[in-house]
C-alpha positions in Angstrom: -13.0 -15.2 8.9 -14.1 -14.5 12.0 -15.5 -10.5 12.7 -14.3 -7.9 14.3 -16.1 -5.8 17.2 -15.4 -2.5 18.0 -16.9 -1.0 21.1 -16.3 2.7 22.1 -17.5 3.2 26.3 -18.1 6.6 27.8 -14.9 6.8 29.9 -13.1 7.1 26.0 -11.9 3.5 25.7 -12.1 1.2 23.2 -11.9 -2.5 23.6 -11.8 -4.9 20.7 -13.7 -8.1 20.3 -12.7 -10.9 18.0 -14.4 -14.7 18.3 -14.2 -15.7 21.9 -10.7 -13.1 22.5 -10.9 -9.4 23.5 -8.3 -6.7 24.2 -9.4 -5.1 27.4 -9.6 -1.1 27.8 -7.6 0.7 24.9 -6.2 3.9 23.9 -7.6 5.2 20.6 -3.6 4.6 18.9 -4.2 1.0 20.6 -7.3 0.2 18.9 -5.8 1.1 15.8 -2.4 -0.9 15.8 -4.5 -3.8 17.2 -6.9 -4.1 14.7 -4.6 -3.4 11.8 -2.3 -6.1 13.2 -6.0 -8.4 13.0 -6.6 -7.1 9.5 -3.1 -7.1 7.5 -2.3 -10.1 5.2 0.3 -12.4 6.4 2.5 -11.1 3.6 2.2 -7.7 4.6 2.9 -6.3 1.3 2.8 -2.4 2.9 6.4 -2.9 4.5 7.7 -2.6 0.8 7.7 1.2 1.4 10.5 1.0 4.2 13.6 1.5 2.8 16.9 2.8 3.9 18.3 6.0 2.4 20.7 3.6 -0.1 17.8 1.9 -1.3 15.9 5.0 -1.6 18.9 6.5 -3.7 19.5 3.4 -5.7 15.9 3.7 -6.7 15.6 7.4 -7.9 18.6 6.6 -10.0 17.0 3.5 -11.8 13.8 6.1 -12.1 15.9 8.9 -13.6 17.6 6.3 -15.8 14.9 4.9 -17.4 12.6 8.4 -18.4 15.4 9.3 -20.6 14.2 7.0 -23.0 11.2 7.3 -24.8 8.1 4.9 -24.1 7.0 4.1 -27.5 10.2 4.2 -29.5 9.4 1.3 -31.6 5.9 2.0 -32.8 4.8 2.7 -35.4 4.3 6.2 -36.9 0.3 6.7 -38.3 -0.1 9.1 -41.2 -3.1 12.0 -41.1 -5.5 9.4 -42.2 -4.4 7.3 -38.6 -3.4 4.5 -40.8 0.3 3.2 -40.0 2.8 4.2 -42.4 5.1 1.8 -43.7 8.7 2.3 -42.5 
């Protein structure tokens, strides 16, 4: 892995340096995209929150479906001594 500079100048600008590479003059937005596009994993596992309004819908209804049933419907019940009862 190979660090990441970050260099503010007094005109405002940022510029970026990485090993022998380095952006030039940036914006402060820039600076950010750039090194978030240096730092994100090659999976990029943050894109999972883009969805289109289908997928969004899909999803509520898979949500609402599943809390009407209740989590721990098969345990077991415990007694006022919180020993398990036999069922």
């Amino acid at each position: 892995m190979t660090d990441i500079t970050i260099k503010q100048y007094d005109n405002g600008y940022f510029e970026v340096f990485q090993g022998d590479k380095s952006s030039g003059e940036l914006g402060f937005d820039e600076m950010l995209g750039l090194i978030t596009s240096l730092t994100m994993s090659e999976r990029r596992p943050c894109l999972q929150w883009m969805k289109t309004k289908e997928q969004r819908d899909a999803e509520e209804i898979v949500i609402t479906q599943i809390a009407k049933y209740p989590i721990f419907e098969n345990a077991k019940k415990k007694n006022k001594n919180g020993k398990n009862k036999v069922q």
